[in-house]
C-alpha positions as CSV (number, residue, x, y, z in Angstrom):
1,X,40.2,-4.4,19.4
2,X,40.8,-1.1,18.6
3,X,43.5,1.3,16.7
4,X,46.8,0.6,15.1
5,X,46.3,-3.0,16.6
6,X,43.4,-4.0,14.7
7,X,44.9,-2.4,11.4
8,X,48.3,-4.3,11.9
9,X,46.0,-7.9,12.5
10,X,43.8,-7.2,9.3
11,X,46.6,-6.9,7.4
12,X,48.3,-10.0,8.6
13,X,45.9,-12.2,8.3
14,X,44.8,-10.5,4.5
15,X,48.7,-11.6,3.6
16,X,48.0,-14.9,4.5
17,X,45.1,-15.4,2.3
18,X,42.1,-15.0,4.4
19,X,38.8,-14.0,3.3
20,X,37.4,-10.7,4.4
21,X,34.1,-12.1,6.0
22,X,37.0,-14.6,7.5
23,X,38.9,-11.7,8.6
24,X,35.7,-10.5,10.2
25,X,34.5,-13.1,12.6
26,X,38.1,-14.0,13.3
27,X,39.0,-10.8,15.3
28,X,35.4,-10.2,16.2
29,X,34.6,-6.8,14.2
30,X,32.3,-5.8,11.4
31,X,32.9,-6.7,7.8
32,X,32.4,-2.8,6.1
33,X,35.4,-1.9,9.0
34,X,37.5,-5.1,7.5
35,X,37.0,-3.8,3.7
36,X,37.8,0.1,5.0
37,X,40.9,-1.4,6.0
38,X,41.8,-3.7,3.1
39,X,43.5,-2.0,0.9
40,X,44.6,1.1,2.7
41,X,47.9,2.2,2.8
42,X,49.8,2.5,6.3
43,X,50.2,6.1,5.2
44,X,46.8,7.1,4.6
45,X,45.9,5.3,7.9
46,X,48.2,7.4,9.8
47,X,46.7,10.5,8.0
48,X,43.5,9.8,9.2
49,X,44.1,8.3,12.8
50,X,42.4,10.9,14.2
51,X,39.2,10.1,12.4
52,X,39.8,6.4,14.0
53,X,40.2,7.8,17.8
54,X,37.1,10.1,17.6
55,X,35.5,8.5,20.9
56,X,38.5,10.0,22.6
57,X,37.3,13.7,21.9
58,X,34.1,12.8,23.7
59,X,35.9,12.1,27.2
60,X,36.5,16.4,28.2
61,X,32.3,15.9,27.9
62,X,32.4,12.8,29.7
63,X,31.0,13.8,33.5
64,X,28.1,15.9,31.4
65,X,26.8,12.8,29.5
66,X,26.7,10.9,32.3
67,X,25.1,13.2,34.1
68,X,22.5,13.4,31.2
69,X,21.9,9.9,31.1
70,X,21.2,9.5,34.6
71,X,18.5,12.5,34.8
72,X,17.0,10.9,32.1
73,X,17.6,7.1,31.4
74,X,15.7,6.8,27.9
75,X,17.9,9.1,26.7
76,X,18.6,7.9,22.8
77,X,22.4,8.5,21.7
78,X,20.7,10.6,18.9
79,X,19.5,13.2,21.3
80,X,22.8,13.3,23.2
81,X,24.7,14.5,19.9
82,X,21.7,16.8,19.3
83,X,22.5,18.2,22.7
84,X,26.0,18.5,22.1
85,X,25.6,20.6,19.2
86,X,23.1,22.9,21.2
87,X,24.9,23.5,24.3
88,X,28.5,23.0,23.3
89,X,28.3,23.5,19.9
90,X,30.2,20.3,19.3
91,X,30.2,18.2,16.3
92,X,30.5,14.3,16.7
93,X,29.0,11.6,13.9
94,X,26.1,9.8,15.3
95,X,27.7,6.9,15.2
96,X,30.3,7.7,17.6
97,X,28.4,9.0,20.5
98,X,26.3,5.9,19.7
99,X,29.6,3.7,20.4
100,X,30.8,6.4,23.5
101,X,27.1,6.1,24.8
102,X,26.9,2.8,25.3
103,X,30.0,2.5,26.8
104,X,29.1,5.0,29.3
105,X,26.3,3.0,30.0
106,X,27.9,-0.1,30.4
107,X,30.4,1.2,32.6
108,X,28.0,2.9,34.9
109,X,25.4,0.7,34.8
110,X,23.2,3.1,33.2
111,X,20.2,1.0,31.6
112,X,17.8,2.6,29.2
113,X,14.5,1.3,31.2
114,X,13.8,3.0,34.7
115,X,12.2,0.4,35.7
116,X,13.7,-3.4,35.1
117,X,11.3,-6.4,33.2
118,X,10.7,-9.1,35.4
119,X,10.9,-12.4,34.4
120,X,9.4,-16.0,35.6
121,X,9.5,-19.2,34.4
122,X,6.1,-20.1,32.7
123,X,4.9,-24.0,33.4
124,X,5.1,-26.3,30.5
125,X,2.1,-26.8,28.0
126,X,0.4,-30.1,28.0
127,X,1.4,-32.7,25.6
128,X,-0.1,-31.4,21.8
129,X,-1.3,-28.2,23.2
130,X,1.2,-25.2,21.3
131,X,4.0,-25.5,18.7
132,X,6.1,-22.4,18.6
133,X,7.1,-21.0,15.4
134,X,9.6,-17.7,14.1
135,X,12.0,-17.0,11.1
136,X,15.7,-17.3,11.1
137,X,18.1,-16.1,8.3
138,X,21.8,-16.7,7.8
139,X,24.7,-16.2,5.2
140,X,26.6,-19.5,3.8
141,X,29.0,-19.6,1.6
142,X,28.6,-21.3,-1.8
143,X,31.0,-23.9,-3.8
144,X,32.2,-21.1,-6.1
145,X,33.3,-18.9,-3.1
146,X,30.3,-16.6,-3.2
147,X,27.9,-16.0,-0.8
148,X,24.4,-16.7,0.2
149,X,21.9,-15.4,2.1
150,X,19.5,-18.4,3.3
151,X,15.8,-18.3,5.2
152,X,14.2,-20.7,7.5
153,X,11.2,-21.1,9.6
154,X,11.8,-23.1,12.5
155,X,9.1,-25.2,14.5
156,X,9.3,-26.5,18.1
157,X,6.8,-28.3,20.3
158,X,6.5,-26.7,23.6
159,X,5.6,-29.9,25.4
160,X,8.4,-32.4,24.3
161,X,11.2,-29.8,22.3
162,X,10.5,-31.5,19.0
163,X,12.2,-29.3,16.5
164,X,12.2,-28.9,12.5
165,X,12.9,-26.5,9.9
166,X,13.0,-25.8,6.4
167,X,15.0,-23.6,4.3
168,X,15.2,-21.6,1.5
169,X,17.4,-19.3,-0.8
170,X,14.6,-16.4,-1.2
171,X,12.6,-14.9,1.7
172,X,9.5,-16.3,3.5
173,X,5.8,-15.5,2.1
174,X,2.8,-16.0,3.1
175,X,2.6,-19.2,0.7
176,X,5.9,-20.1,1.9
177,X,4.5,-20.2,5.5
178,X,1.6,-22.6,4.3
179,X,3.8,-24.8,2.9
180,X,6.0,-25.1,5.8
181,X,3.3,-25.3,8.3
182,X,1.5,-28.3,5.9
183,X,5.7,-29.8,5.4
184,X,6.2,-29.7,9.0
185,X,2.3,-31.5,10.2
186,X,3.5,-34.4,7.5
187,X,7.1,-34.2,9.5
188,X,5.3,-34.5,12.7
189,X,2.3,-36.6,11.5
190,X,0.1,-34.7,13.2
191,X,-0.6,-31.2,14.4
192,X,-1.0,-29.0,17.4
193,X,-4.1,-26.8,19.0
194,X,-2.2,-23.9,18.9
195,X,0.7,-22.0,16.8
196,X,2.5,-19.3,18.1
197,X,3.9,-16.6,15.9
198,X,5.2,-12.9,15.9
199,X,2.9,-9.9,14.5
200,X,4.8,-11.0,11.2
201,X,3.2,-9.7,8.2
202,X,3.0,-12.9,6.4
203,X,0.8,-14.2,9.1
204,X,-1.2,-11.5,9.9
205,X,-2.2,-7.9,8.3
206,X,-3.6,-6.4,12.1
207,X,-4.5,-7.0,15.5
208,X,-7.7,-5.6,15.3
209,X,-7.7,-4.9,19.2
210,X,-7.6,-8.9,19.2
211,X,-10.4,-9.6,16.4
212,X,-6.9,-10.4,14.3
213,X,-7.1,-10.1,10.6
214,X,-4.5,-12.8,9.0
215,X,-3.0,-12.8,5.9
216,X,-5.6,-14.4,3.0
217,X,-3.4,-17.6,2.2
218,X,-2.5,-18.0,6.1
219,X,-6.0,-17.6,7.0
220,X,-7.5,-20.3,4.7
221,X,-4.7,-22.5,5.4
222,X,-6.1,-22.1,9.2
223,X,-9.7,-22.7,8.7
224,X,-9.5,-25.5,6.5
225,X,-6.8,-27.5,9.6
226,X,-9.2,-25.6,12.2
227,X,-6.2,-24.8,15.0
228,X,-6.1,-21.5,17.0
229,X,-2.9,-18.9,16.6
230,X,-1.6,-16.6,19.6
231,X,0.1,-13.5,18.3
232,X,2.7,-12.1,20.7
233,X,2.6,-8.5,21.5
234,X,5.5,-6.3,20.1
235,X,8.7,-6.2,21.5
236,X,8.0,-9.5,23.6
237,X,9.9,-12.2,22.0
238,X,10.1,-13.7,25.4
239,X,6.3,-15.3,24.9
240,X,7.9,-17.5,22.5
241,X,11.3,-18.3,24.5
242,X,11.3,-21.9,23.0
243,X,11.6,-21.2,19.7
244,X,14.2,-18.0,20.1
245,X,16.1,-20.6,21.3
246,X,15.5,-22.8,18.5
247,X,16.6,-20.7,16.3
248,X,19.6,-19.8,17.5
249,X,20.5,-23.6,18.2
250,X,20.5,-24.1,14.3
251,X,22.4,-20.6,13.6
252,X,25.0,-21.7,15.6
253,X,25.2,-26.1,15.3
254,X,23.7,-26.6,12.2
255,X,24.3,-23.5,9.8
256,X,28.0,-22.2,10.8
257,X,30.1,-23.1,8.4
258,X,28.0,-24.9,6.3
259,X,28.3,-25.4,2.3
260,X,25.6,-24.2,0.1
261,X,24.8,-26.5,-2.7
262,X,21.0,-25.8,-3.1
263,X,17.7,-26.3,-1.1
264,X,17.2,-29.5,-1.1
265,X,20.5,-30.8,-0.3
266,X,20.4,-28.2,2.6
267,X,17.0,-29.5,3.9
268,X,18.0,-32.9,3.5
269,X,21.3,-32.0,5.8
270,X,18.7,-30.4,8.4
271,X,16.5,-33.8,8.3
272,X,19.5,-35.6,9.2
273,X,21.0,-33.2,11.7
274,X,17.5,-33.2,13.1
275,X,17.5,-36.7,14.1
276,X,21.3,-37.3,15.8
277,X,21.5,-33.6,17.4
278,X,18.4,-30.9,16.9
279,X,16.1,-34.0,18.5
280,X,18.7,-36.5,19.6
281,X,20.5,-34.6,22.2
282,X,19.3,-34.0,25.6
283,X,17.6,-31.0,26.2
284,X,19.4,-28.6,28.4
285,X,16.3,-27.2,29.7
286,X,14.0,-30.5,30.1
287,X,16.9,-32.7,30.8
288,X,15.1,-35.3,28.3
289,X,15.6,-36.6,25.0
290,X,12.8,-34.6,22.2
291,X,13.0,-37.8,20.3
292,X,11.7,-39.7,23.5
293,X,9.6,-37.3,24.8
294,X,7.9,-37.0,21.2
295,X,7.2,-40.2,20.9
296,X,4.7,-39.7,24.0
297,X,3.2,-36.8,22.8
298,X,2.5,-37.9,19.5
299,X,-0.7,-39.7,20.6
300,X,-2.0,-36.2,21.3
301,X,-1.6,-34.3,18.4
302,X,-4.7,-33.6,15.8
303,X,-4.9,-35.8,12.5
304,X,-3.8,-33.7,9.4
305,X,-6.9,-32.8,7.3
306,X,-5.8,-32.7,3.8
307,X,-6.1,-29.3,1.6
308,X,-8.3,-28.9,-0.9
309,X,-5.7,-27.2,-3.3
310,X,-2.3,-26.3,-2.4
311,X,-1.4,-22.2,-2.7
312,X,0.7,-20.6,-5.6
313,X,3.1,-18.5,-4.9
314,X,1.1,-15.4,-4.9
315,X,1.1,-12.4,-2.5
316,X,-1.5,-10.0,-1.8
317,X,0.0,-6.2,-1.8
318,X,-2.0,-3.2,-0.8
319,X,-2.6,-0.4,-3.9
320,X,-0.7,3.2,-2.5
321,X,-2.2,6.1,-3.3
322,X,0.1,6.9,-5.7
323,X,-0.7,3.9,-8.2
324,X,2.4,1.7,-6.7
325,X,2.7,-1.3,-4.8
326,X,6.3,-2.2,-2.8
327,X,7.6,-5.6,-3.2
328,X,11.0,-6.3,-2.0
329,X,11.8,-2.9,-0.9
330,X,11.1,-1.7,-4.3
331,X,8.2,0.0,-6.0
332,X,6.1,-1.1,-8.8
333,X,3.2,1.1,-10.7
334,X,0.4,0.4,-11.5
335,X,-2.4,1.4,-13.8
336,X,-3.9,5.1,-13.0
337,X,-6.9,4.6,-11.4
338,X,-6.2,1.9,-9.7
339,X,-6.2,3.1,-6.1
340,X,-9.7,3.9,-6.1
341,X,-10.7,0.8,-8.2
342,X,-9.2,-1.9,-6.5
343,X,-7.7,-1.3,-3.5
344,X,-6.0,-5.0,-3.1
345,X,-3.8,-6.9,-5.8
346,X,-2.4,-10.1,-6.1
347,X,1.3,-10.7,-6.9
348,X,3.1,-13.6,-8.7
349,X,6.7,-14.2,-9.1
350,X,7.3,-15.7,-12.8
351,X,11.3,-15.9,-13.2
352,X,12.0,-12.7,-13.3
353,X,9.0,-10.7,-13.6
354,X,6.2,-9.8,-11.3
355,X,2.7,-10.4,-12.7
356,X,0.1,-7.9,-10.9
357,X,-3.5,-9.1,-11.2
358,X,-7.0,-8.8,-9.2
359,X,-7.9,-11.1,-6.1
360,X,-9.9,-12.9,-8.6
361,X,-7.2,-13.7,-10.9
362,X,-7.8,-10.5,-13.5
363,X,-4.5,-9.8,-15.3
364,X,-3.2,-6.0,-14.4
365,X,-0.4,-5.1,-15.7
366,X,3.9,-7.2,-15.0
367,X,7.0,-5.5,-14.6
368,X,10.8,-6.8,-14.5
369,X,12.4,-7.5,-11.1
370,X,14.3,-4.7,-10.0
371,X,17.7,-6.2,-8.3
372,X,18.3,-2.8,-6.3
373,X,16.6,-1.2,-3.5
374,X,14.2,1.4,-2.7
375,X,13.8,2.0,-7.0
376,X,10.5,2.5,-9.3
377,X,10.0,0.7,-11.7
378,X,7.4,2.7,-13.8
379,X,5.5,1.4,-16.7
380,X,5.3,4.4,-19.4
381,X,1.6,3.9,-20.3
382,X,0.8,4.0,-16.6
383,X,1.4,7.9,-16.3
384,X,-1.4,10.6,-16.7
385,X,-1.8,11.4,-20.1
386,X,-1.4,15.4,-19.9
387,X,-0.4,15.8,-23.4
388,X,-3.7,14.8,-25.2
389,X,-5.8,17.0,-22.5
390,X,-3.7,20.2,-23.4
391,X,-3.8,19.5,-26.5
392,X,-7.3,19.5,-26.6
393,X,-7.9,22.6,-24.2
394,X,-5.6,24.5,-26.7
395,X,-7.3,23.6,-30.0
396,X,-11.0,24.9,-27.9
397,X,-9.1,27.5,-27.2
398,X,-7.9,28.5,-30.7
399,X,-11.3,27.8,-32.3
400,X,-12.8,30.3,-29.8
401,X,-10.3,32.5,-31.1
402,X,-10.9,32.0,-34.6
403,X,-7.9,30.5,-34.9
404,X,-5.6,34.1,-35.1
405,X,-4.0,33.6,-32.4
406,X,-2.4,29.9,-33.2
407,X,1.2,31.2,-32.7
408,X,1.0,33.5,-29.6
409,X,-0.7,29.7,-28.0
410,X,2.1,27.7,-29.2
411,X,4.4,30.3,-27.4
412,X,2.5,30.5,-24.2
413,X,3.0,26.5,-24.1
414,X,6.2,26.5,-24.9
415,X,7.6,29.1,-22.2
416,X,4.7,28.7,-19.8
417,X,4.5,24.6,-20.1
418,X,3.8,24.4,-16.5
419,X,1.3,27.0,-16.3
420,X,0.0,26.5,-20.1
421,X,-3.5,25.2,-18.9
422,X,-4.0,28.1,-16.3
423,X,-3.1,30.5,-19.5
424,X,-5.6,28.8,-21.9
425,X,-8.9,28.8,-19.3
426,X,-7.7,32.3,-18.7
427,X,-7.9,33.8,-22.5
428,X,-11.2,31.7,-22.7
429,X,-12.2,33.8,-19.4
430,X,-11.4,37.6,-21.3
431,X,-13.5,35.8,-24.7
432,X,-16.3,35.5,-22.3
433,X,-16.0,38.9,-20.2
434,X,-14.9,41.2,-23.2
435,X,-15.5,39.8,-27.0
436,X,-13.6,38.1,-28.8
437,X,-12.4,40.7,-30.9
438,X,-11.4,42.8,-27.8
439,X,-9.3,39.8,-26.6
440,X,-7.8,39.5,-30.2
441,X,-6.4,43.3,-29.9
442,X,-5.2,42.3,-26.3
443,X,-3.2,39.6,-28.1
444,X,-1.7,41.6,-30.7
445,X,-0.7,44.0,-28.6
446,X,1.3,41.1,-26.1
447,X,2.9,39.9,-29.8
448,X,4.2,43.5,-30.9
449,X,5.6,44.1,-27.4
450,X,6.7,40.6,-26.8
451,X,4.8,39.6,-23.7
452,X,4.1,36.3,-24.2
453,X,1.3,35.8,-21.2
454,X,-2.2,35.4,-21.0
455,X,-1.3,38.0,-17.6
456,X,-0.7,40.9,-20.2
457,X,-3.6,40.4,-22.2
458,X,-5.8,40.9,-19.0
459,X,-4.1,43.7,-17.7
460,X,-4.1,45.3,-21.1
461,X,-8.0,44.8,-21.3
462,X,-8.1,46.2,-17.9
463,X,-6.6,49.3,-18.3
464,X,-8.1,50.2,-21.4
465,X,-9.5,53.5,-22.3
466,X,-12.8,53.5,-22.4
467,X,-14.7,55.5,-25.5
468,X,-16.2,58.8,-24.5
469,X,-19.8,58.6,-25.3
470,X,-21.4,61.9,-27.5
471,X,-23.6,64.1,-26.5
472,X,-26.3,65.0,-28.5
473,X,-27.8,68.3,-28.9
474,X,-31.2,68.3,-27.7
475,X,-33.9,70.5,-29.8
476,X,-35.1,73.4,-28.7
477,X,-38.2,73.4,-30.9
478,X,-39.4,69.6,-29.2
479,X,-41.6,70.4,-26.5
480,X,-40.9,67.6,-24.5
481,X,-37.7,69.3,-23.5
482,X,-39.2,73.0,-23.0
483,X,-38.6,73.7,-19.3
484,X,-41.0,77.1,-18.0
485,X,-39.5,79.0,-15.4
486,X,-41.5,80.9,-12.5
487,X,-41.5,84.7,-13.1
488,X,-40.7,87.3,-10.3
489,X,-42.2,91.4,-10.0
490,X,-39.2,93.5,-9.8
491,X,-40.5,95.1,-6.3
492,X,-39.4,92.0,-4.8
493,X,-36.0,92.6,-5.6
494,X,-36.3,96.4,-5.1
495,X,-36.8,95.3,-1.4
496,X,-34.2,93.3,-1.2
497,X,-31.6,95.9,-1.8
498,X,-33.4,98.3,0.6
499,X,-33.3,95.2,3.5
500,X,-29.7,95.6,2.9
């Protein structure tokens, strides 16, 4: 839906006392293009019609893109408005030739890969061999109107399709995993072999060229229940087909248009939904009841071991160098020093503040929550104390000039507060190559002309005149300094002048 039509249905449907997000997934659009045309005049949207039909512009270039994209398939939509501004000089938003790129594609069957995937169809595992296992999020609405934003992590038994899930209002951790996995062994009475994930980072830190390194909470939680984990590679959500579905099965039939009261009511909701539909409807795939199937395969998973202590809510956060460590999308400092001290921290989430402490429990430093995105949040002790340094660097500095030059320091740090420690080390310099007292003229000399720079005071040293040293007279009486010279006949220069 596109143009005048789409304005004409938003506003329709806005008079009849529809929601926006209603609005939204009623005709099929996104929500920011509902709210651009909530309250807009039909005025201003004919003043700016041209700004809707952009992608019309792009057709005169139409045989060119195409052309592009078929030479070289990978092309990103990106580079083809790069292109445009290079070779036509022609000015588009990204976002448009995104939109007019892919339809080009679509209409000419232009795909992005060369060379197409190709799938089979992988034989089922044995009976308590693999459970499959990925995160799912989803917006509900609440009682009051307002809306939520709700996380699950969803579990399904390759053998027999036996699903669950659990949900939560904030988003997953690596405690949160642990306590999901441990929920959903109790759910199933018993456990698998095998759990396949995604390279999530709440399961694992890195591959390691397949020596993976797992997150500390997940990796405990696996040693102590002794089962294996298979980490798909990137961009292959295929590997865990099962569960992609899974997910979607309980976007779509158990979430959509769903109340939000609170998490347990909604887990409660999935428990039940779970047994008459999630595990009590035949399997499209299998053609099988889960329910029935699981009830077979039961017998082969593992007994649960029990824990020896169940995890806090704490999160392990690399140290940057900068001092900070990102929670949330947000960053939070840390004490100066910290970087090189302890590379690894632990966080915990107390109400509204985040407590930052050791891996062995040592108390750091705790911050507020920020609410926004992409913010510091700076603690003001936990900045470089530069004040106290130059402080002391100028009292040296003044006690080497014995202290007659107090003001023209004061100055220099005032006007020069950038530079004021290269200005100090440099008058100490002139103390050490000239005197003191030499440097002390230099100075009064930069106060009576009003150059207020260490700079001046070296150049002024530089250029100096130097003192003419006297000569003194030397005695004619000392013989030390009585020279004899050799004495000629006068024939020889009487033959000289006859030679000539």
């Amino acid at each position: 839906m596109k143009g005048y039509k789409m304005y004409t249905q938003i506003k329709h449907l806005k008079d009849k006392g529809f929601t926006r997000h209603w609005v939204a997934k009623q005709l099929g659009i996104h929500r920011k293009t509902v709210s651009r045309y909530w309250d807009m005049p039909v005025d201003e949207y004919e003043e700016n019609l041209h700004c809707i039909n952009k992608s019309s512009l792009l057709s005169k270039y139409e045989d060119v893109l195409i052309s592009w994209l078929t030479q070289f398939p990978a092309m990103s939509a990106a580079q083809v408005c790069d292109w445009l501004k290079e070779h036509y000089n022609a000015h588009f938003k990204e976002r448009t030739v995104s939109r007019y790129v892919k339809q080009l594609r679509n209409d000419n069957g232009i795909s992005k890969s060369s060379v197409p995937r190709m799938f089979e169809a992988v034989a089922d595992m044995p009976p308590g061999k693999q459970m499959q296992v990925d995160f799912g999020e989803e917006w509900l609405t609440r009682a009051d109107g307002k809306r939520i934003k709700v996380y699950f992590a969803a579990f399904v038994l390759s053998h027999s399709r036996y699903k669950y899930a659990l949900f939560q209002n904030r988003p997953y951790t690596s405690v949160d995993l642990v306590n999901a996995c441990n929920s959903c062994f109790h759910f199933m009475n018993g456990m698998p072999q095998e759990l396949v994930f995604d390279q999530d980072s709440i399961v694992s830190i890195s591959e390691n060229y397949g020596d993976i390194i797992h997150t500390y909470e997940f990796e405990k939680f696996r040693q102590e229940l002794s089962f294996s984990v298979y980490l798909c590679k990137k961009s292959d959500p295929q590997s865990k087909g099962k569960v992609e579905s899974c997910v979607k099965f309980i976007k779509y039939n158990f979430l959509k248009h769903r109340t939000y009261i609170d998490d347990e009511t909604l887990n409660n909701c999935a428990i039940a939904w779970l047994e008459r539909t999630g595990n009590g409807k035949v399997h499209s795939v299998i053609k099988k009841i889960p329910a029935d199937v699981f009830s077979d395969e039961r017998e082969y998973l593992k007994p649960i071991q029990p824990l020896s202590e169940q995890p806090e809510n704490q999160l392990l956060r690399v140290v940057r160098k900068d001092n900070t460590i990102l929670y949330d999308s947000n960053r939070y400092s840390v004490p100066l020093g910290t970087y090189h001290n302890q590379k690894e921290v632990r966080l915990k989430i107390n109400g509204e503040n985040i407590v930052i402490s050791t891996t062995a429990g040592e108390f750091i430093c705790e911050h507020v929550l920020s609410k926004s995105r992409g913010a510091l949040v700076k603690n003001s002790n936990h900045s470089r104390d530069t004040k106290t340094a130059l402080d002391d660097i100028q009292s040296k500095t003044d006690l080497l000039l014995k202290c007659q030059a107090t003001d023209f320091l004061q100055i220099i740090r005032v006007e020069k507060s950038r530079y004021a420690r290269d200005q100090f080390h440099l008058l100490q310099l002139l103390c050490q190559d000239y005197s003191v007292d030499e440097t002390l003229s230099a100075i009064e000399f930069c106060k009576k002309n009003r150059l207020n720079s260490a700079t001046y005071a070296k150049g002024f040293l530089e250029h100096k005149p130097k003192k003419e040293v006297a000569v003194l007279p030397i005695p004619v009486s000392d013989k030390k300094y009585h020279v004899t010279c050799e004495k000629r006949s006068i024939d020889v220069y009487a033959k000289v002048g006859e030679c000539q």
